[in-house]
C-alpha positions as CSV (number, residue, x, y, z in Angstrom):
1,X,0.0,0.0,0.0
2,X,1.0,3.2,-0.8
3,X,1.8,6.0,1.7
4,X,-0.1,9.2,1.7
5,X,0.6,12.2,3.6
6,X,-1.4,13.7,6.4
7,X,-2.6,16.2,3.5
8,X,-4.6,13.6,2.2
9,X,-6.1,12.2,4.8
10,X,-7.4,15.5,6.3
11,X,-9.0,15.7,2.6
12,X,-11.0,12.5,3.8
13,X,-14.3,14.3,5.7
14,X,-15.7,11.7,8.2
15,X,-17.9,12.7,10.9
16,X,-19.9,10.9,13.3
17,X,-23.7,11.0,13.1
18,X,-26.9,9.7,14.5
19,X,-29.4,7.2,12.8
20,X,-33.0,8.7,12.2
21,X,-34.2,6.0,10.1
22,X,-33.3,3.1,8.4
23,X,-35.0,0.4,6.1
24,X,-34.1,-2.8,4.3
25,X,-33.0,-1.7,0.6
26,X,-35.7,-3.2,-2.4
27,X,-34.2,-3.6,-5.4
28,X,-30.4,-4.3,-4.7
29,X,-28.3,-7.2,-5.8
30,X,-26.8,-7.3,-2.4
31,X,-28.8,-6.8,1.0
32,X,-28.3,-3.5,1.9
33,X,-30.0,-1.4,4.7
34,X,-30.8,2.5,3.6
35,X,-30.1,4.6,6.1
36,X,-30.9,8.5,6.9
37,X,-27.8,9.7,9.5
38,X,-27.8,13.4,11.2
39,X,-24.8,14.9,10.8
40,X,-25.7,18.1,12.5
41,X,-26.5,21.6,11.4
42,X,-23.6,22.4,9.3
43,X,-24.2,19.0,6.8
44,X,-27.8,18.1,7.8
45,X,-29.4,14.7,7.4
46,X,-28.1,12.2,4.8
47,X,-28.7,9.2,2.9
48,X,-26.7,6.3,3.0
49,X,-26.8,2.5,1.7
50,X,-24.9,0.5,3.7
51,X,-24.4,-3.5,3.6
52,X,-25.0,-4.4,6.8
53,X,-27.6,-7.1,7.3
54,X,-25.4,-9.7,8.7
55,X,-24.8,-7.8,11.8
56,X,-27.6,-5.6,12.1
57,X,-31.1,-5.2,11.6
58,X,-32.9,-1.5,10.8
59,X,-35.1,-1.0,14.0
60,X,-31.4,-1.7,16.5
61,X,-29.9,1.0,13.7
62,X,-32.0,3.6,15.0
63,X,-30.7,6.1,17.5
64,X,-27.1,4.9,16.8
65,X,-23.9,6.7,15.9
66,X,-22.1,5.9,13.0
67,X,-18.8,7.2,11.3
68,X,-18.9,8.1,7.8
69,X,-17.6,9.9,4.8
70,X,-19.2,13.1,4.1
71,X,-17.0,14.4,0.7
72,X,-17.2,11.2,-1.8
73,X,-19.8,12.4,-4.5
74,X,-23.1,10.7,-4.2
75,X,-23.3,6.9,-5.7
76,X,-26.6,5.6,-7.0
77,X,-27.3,2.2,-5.5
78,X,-30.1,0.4,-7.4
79,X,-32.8,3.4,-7.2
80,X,-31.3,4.8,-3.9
81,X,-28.8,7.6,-4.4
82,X,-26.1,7.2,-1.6
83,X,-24.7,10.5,-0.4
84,X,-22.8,9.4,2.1
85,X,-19.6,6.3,2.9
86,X,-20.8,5.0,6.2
87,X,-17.8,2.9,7.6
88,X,-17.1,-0.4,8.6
89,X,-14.7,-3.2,9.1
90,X,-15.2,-6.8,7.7
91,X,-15.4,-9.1,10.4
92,X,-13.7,-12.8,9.7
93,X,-16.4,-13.8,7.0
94,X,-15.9,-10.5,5.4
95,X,-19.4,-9.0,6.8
96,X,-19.7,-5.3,8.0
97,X,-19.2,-4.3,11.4
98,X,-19.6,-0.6,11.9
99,X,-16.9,2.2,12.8
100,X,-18.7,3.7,16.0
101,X,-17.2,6.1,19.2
102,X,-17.6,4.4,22.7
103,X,-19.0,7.7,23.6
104,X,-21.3,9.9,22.6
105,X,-20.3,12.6,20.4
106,X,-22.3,16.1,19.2
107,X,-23.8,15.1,15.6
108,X,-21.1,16.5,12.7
109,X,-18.3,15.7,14.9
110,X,-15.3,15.5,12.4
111,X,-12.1,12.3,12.9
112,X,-8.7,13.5,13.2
């Protein structure tokens, strides 16, 4: 792997937000959950598909923080028009397990 400087990484937005809804994605080759995250006043609410049926279901979703990136350009998924990465790890059978702070953190908070 290539190394990168700390310039590029700050380019990387990720920011921690809170789970206002989520819903198993129709139409998808792979399950996928779709998921609306607040990021606070200065981003707002976004839309996210994330693959993380394995682990999760939508109702436990809700309520929860999740880390994601905020600066990719939007990615249509099936119908559903991604705006933002959320993040995860594979766990040993290469299923999702989500990036989330042991504490809570204000909505928007950014990763350094």
């Amino acid at each position: 792997m290539a190394e990168i400087t700390y310039d590029d990484f700050a380019r990387v937005d990720i920011r921690v937000g809170t789970v206002l809804e989520a819903a198993l994605l129709e139409g998808v080759r792979k399950p996928a959950i779709r998921l609306a995250i607040d990021f606070g006043p200065e981003i707002g609410v976004k839309k996210s598909s994330a693959q993380l049926t394995v682990h999760y279901a939508p109702q436990d979703l809700v309520g929860r923080q999740v880390a994601a990136v905020v600066n990719f350009p939007p990615r249509q998924i099936g119908k559903f028009m991604s705006q933002v990465l959320t993040l995860g790890f594979p766990d040993g059978d290469g299923s999702v397990v989500l990036v989330v702070p042991d504490k809570a953190i204000p909505n928007g908070g950014k990763l350094f």
